[in-house]
C-alpha positions in Angstrom: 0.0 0.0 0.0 1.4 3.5 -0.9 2.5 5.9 1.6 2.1 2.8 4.6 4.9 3.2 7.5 5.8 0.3 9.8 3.8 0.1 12.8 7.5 0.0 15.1 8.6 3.6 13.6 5.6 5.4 15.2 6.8 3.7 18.8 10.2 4.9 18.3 10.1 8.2 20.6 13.1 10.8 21.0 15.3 11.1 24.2 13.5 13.3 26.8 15.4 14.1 30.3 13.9 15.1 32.4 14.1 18.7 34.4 14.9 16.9 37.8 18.0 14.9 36.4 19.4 18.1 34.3 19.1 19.9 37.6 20.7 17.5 39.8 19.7 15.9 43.2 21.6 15.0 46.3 22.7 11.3 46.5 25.0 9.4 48.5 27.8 6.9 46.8 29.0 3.7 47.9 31.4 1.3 47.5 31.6 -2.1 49.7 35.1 -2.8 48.5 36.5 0.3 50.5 33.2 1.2 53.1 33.3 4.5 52.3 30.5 7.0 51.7 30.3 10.4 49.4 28.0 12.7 49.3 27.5 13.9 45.6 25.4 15.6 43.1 24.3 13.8 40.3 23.1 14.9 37.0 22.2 13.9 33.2 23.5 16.5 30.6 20.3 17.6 28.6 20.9 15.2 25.5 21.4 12.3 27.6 24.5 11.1 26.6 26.1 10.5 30.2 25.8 10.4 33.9 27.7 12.9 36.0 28.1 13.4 39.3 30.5 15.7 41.8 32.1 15.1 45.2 32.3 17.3 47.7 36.2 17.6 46.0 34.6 19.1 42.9 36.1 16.5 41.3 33.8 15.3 38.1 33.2 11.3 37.5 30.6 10.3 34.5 29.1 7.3 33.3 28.2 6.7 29.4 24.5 6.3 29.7 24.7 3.2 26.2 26.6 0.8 29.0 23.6 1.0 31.5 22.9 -2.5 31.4 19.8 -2.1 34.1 19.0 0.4 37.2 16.9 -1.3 39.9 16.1 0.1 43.2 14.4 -0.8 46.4 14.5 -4.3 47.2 16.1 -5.3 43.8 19.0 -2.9 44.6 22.2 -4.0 46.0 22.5 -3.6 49.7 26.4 -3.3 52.2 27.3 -6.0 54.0 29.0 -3.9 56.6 27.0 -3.0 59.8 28.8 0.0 60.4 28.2 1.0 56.2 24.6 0.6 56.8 24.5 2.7 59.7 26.0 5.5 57.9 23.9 5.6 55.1 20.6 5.5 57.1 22.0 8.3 59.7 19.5 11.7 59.5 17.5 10.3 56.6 13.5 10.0 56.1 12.4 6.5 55.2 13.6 3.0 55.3 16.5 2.1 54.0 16.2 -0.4 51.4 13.6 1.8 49.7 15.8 4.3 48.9 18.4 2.4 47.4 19.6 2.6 44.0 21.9 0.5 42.0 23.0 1.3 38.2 24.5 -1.6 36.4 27.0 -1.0 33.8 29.7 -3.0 31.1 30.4 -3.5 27.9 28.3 -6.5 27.8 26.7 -8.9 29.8 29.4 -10.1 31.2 32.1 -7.5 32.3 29.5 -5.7 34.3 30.0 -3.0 37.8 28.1 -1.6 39.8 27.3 2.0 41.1 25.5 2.1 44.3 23.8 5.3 45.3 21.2 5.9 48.2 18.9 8.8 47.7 17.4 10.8 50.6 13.8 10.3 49.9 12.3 7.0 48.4 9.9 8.9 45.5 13.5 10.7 44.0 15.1 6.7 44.3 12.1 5.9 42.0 12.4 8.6 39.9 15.8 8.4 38.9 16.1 4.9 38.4 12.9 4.8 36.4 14.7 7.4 34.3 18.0 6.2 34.4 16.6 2.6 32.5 14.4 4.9 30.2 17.7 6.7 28.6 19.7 3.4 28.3 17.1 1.3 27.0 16.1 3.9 24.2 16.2 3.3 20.6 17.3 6.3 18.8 20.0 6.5 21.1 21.5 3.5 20.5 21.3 4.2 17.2 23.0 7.3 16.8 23.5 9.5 13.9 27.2 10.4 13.0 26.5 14.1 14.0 25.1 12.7 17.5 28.5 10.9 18.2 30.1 13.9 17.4 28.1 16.2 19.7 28.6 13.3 21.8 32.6 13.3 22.1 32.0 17.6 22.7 29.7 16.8 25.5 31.8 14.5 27.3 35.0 17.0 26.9 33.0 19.7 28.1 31.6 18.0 31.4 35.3 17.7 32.3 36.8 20.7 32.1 38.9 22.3 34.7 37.3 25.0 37.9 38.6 27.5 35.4 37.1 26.2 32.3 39.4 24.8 30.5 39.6 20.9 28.5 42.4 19.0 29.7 44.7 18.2 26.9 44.9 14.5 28.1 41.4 13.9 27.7 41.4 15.1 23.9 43.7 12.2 23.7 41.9 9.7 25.3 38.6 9.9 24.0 40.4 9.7 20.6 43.1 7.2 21.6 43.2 5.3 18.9 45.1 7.9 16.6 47.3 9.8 18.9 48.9 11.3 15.8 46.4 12.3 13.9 45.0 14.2 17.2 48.1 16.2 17.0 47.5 16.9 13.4 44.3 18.2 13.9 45.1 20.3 16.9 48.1 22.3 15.3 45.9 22.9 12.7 43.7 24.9 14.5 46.3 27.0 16.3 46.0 24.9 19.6 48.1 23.4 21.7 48.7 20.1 21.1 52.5 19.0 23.3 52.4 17.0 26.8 50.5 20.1 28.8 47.9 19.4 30.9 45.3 22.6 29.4 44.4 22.8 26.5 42.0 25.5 25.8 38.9 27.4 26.7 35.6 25.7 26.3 
């Protein structure tokens, strides 16, 4: 029939983040490897490309949203072992525990997986966030990404990273295009910009 379109196009829906996780709420990070807890604010950048987060160090950590394997929280979340670890995520906070648990699993397959455990402060954001979280990695369109999105992707990440004063960090350049160190090089002295072992590179 002329003009028909396949039922599974119409489903296919754009990646929407949501004001909340642009804005960034108040978590707390764990780790049952090392018992220790940090307070942090996390946050999606408004394409939905990654998963950032701060410590109280200013220090900036992300997560590529396309590994998300799963998000789970509540009683499907992972919980510490440690007594003491438990006590010092529940201390000062409204509602059980275990409801407010999050935990974001992540790998480049099935296989090779981690895990980031985070405890929100209030069990409705815990369900939010993870609800969202699976929403973003399991989408479509965004694991099927144009050549200008991987582009735009690349920028995004450099730009989440930059230093208190602004500035990209010429070691990152390199990494995210590690595969031809020389060719980085190239490129950079083309455009005027640094491009020896310094550790700025430029304005954003």
């Amino acid at each position: 029939m002329a003009g028909a379109q396949p039922g599974h196009a119409l489903q296919l829906k754009p990646v929407c983040v949501s004001d909340s996780l642009k804005k960034g709420t108040k978590f707390v990070k764990w780790d049952d490897d090392s018992a220790i807890v940090t307070p942090i604010i996390l946050r999606t950048d408004p394409q939905g490309f990654f998963f950032y987060w701060t410590d109280q160090n200013k220090e900036t950590e992300l997560l590529d949203l396309s590994l998300v394997k799963d998000a789970r929280c509540g009683k499907h979340a992972k919980a510490p072992k440690d007594p003491k670890l438990r006590e010092l995520l529940d201390v000062g906070n409204i509602g059980r525990l275990e409801h407010r648990m999050i935990t974001v699993v992540y790998g480049p397959d099935l296989v090779n997986i981690s895990h980031l455990n985070l405890v929100a402060f209030q069990e409705e954001v815990a369900k939010e966030w993870t609800n969202e979280v699976f929403s973003l990695a399991t989408n479509l369109l965004a694991q099927n990404m144009s050549r200008d999105a991987f582009l735009e992707k690349a920028y995004t990440k450099l730009k989440l990273q930059v230093t208190p004063e602004g500035r990209i960090p010429l070691k990152n350049i390199y990494r995210l295009f590690s595969a031809d160190r020389k060719r980085v090089e190239t490129a950079l002295e083309a455009c005027s910009l640094p491009s020896s072992r310094v550790s700025m590179a430029f304005l954003k």
